[in-house]
N, C-alpha and C positions, 0 to 999 in steps of 0.2 A: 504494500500500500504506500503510495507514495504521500509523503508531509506538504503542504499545502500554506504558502507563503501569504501574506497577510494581502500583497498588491498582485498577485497572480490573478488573472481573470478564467474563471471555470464557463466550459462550454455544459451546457444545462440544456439535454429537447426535450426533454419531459419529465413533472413533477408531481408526486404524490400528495395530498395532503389529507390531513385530518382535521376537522374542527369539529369541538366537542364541544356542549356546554347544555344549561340548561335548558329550555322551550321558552321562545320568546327573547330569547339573549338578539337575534338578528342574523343567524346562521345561514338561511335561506334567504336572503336579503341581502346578505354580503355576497353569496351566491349569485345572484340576479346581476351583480356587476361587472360581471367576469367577461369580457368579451371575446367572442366565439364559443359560449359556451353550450349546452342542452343539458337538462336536467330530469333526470330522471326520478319519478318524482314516488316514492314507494308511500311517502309519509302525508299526503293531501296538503300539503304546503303549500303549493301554489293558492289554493283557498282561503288559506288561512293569514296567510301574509301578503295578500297583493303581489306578488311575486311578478316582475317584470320582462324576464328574461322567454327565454326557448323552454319548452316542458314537455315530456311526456308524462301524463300520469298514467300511472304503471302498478303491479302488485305482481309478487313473485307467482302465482297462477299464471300469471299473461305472459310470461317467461316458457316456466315449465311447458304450458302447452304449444307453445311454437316459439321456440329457442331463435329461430335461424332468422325469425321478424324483426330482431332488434338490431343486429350490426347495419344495416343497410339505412336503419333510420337513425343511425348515431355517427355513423362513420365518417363524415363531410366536416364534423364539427372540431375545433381544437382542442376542448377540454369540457370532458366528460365527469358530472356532477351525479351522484348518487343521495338522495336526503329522502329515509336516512338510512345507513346501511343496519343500524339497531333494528326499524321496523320492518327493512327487506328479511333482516333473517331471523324476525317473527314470525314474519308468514311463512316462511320455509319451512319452518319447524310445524307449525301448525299443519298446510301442507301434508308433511314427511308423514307424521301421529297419524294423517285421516286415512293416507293411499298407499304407504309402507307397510305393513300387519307383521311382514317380514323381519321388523327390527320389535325385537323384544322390550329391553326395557333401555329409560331417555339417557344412560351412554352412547349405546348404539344408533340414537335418535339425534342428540350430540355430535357424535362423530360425524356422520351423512349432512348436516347443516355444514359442517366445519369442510367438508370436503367440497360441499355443492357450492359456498361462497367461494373457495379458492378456486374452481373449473371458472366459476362467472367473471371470478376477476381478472384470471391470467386470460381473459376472453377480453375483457375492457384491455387490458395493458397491452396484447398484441396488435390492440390498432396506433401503438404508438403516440398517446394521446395524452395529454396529460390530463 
């Protein structure tokens, strides 16, 4: 790993973020400022805060049932907004509990969440987006 000088300029094409906080703090509203962006909207936020920006609203059902619908209407855009990934992988789980019988008890209900967000993400990351 190479040490990283104070006035070295870093080449950055794409960034991850996280922003956390409570409901109402303006998360999805800072969001909305972001240009080139689309949001994905699992959490009904576009309603609830006048949100200004691009939106799909969305729920992990509309995913599951046709997965391959969503890259074609994300992919144009620069930077891909997920609010919130807390409530996206509610419904997953919920989901998982209705239409899994297969998974016994909520470790393995757990695990399959935990696996289904990382396929979705490394899915968001491969279009090189931030």
């Amino acid at each position: 790993m190479k040490l990283v000088e104070h006035d070295e300029t870093l080449c950055v094409k794409t960034m991850t973020w996280l922003i956390y906080g409570d409901g109402g703090l303006g998360k999805t509203s800072l969001a909305s400022m972001v240009k080139g962006s689309i949001l994905l909207d699992f959490d009904n936020g576009i309603k609830r805060t006048g949100y200004r920006g691009k939106a799909i609203p969305y729920t992990w059902e509309d995913y599951a049932n046709n997965p391959s619908e969503l890259i074609p209407k994300i992919k144009d855009y620069d930077v891909i907004i997920i609010d919130a990934l807390s409530t996206m992988m509610g419904q997953m789980k919920e989901l998982i509990t209705n239409t899994r019988h297969d998974l016994k008890n909520p470790m393995q209900i757990y695990g399959e969440v935990g696996n289904q967000t990382v396929n979705f993400l490394s899915k968001i990351r491969s279009l090189n987006k931030s």
